[in-house]
Phi, psi and omega in degrees: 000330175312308161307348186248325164292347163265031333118283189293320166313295173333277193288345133353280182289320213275356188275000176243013168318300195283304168320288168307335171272006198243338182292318189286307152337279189279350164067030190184115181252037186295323204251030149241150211258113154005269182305324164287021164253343182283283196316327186296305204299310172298320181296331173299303138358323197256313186299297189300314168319299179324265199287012162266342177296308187281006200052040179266108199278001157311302193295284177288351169293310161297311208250037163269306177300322169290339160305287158348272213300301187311303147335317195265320145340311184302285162339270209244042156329269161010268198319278186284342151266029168265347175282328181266344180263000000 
């Protein structure tokens, strides 16, 4: 069962891969919304707690990356609509 949770840990992570990089390309996060990246980013946090309590390492090994990746979408929201105004 362990294998269908890092499976799943994978396409996790790799689904916010594209969002960030394109944000980061292009220099412009106007049409991504804040408040779900805040809110993903704790939950991922939350997520993560979990799975070092249960010692599942699918669960927290994503969502340290995911966590990563989300954080750095955040930074670069920030960044970059502090620049467009």
């Amino acid at each position: 069962m362990e294998i269908i949770g890092f499976i799943a840990a994978i396409f996790s992570t790799l689904s916010f891969v594209p969002q960030v990089y394109k944000t980061w390309k292009t220099k412009s996060a106007r049409d991504v919304s804040m408040p779900m990246f805040v809110i993903y980013a704790i939950s991922t946090l939350l997520w993560m707690t979990y799975g070092f309590g249960v010692n599942s390492r699918p669960v927290y090994i994503a969502n340290i990356i995911v966590t990563v990746l989300a954080t750095t979408q955040i930074i670069l929201k920030i960044k970059y609509d502090r620049r467009g105004k």
